[in-house]
Structure formats: C-alpha cells, structure tokens
C-alpha positions in Angstrom: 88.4 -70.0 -123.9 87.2 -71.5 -127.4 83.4 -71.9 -127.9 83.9 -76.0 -127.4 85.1 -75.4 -124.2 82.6 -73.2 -123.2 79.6 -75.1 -124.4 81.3 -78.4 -122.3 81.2 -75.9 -119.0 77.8 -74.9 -119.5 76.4 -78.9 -120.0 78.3 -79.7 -116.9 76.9 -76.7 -115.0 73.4 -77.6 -116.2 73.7 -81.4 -115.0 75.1 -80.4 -111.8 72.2 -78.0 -111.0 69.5 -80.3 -112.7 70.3 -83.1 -110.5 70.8 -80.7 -107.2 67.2 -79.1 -108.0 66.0 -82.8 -108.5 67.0 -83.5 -105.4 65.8 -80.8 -103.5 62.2 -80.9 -104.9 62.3 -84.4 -104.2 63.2 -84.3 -100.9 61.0 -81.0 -100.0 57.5 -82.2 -101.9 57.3 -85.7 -102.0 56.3 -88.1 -98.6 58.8 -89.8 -96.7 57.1 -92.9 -98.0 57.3 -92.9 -101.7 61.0 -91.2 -101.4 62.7 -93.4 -98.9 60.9 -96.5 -99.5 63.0 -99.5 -97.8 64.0 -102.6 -100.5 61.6 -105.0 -101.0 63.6 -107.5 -99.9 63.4 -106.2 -96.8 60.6 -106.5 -93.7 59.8 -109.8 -92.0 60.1 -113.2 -93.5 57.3 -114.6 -96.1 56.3 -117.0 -93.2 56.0 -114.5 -90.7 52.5 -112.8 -89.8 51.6 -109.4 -89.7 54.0 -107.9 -87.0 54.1 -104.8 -84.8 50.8 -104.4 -82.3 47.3 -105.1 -83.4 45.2 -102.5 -84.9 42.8 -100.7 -82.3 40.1 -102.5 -81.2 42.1 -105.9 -81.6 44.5 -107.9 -79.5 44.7 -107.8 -75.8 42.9 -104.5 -74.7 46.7 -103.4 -73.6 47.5 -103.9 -77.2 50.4 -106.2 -76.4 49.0 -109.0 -77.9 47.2 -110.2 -80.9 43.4 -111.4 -80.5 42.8 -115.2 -81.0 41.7 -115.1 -84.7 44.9 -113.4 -86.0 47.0 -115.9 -84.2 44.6 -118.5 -85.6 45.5 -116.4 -89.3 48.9 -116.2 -88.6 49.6 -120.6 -88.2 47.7 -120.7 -91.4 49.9 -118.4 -93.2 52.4 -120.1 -91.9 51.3 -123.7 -92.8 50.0 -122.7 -96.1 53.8 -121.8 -96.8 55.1 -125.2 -95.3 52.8 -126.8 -97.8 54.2 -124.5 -100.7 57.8 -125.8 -99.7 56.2 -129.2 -99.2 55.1 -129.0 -102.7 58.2 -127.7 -104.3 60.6 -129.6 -103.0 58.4 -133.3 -102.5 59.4 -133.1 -98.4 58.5 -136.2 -96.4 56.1 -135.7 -93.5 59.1 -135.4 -91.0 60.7 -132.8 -93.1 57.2 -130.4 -92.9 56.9 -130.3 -89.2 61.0 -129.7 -89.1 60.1 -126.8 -91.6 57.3 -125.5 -89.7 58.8 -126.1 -85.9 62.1 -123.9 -88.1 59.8 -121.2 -89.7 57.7 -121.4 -86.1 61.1 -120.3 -84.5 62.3 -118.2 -86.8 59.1 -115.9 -86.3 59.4 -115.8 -82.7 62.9 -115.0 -82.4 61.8 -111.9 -85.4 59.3 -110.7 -83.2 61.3 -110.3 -79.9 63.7 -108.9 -82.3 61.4 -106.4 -83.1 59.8 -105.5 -80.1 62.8 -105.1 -78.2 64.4 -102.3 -81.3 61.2 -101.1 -81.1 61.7 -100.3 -77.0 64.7 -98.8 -78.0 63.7 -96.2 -80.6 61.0 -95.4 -78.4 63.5 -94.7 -75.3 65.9 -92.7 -77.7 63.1 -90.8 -78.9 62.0 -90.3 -75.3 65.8 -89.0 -74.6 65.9 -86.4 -77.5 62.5 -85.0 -77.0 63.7 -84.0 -72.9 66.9 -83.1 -73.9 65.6 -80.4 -76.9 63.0 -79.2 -74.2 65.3 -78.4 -71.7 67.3 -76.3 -74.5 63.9 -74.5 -75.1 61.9 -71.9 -73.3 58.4 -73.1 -72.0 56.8 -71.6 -74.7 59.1 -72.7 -77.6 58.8 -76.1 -75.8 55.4 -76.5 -75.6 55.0 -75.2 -79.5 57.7 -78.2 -80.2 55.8 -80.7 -77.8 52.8 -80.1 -80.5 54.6 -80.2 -83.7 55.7 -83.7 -82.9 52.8 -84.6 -81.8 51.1 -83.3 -85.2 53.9 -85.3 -86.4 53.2 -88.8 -85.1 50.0 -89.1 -85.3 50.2 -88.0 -89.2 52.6 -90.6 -89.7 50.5 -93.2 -87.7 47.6 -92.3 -90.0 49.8 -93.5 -92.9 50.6 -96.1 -91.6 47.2 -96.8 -91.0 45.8 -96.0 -93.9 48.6 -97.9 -96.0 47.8 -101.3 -93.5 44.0 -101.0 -95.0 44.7 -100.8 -98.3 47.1 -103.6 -98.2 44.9 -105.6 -95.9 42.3 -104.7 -99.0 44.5 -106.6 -101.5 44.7 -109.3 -99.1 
C-alpha cells in the first residue's frame, strides 16, 4: 500500500469515527428538547390558541377545559389574525366572517384531533408500562414504576418551564 493510499484510509477512518462520536455525545448529553426539536413548521395552526389542557389552577377544576378568559384570549387571537388576512388581502365583510367561521372550524376539528391522539398515547403507554411489569419481579417493578415516574414529571417540568418562558415573550 503506497503512502497516498494510506493517508486516504486514515481520513476516511477519522470521519467515520468523528461523526459516530458526534453522534453518540449528542444523543447521551444533550436534552431530548434541543436534540430532537420538531420543524417549525410544525404544531398547531397560527390561528389556533394555546392547545393541550390548562395550566394548574386554570380551566375547569377537572382540567378538561379552559377558564373563561383564555377562551375570551383565544377568539382574539383568532380575530386579530382575521383582521391581518383582512388587511392583506382587502377582504369584504362577508369574506372575514367566512374566514373566521373557516379558521373557527379548523381549530376545533385540531383540537379533537389532538385530544383524541392524545387518549391514545396515553392508553399505549398505559399497555407497555403492564406489560414490562408483568415481565419484572415486584421489586424490579416497583424500582421501574419510579423511574418513569421520575421521568414524567421531569419532562412535565420542561414543559412547564418552557410554556412560562414563552408565555414571557408573549
């Protein structure tokens, strides 16, 4: 092997491990949040409020549904981007309220989306977490009962904390 050849296997070798250590320090020591971020162009539509339940303390006190004021918030976010549209494209008075009653729709039919995906996540999640107990011993179950609870509630901390500081740009 000549010395050009050599040098070529060695670059190759380096890239191939520098991009496999990349990946694995990426994956092992940065949060989910910053490394698995979704596009922005996902996530509800510009018109649509806030979705997912109320924070606590607000809402319904089964926190099923969102108090009076955020509704109140939430048809003013929405008309405020009616009138946007209104402006941009010079709409006629019928064409708003067909805009709005469309937009009005479009975030209902979102949230029951929503709600309902999130019935079945939680019911899949239910499923797994029974059938990985009744692979463990009582002990190994009730370690792993506590782990995931550890789990969620550090994760619904972010979540949390990340709804206050966007509600702080707000």
């Amino acid at each position: 092997m000549n010395i050009r050849t050599k040098a070529y296997a060695g670059m190759v070798l380096l890239t191939v491990t520098a991009f496999i250590l990349g990946g694995i320090i990426t994956y092992n020591f940065l949060p989910a949040a910053v490394t698995f971020n979704a596009p922005s162009s996902s996530g509800p539509p510009p018109w649509s409020p806030r979705v997912g339940p109320p924070p606590e303390g607000q809402g319904s006190p089964d926190g099923s549904q969102p108090s009076p004021e955020e509704v109140q918030k939430d048809r003013e976010r929405r008309q405020r981007f009616v009138d946007r549209w209104k402006q941009k494209l010079d709409l006629t008075d019928e064409q708003e309220e067909q805009f709005h009653e469309i937009f009005t729709a479009g975030h209902e039919k979102f949230v029951a989306v929503e709600q309902a995906s999130r019935e079945e996540f939680a019911r899949i999640r239910r499923e797994t977490d029974e059938a990985i107990s009744r692979v463990l011993t009582p002990e190994q179950a009730a370690r792993y009962t506590e782990i995931i609870e550890e789990f969620r509630n550090r994760r619904r901390n972010q979540k949390e904390n990340k709804q206050e500081s966007g509600q702080r740009k707000d």
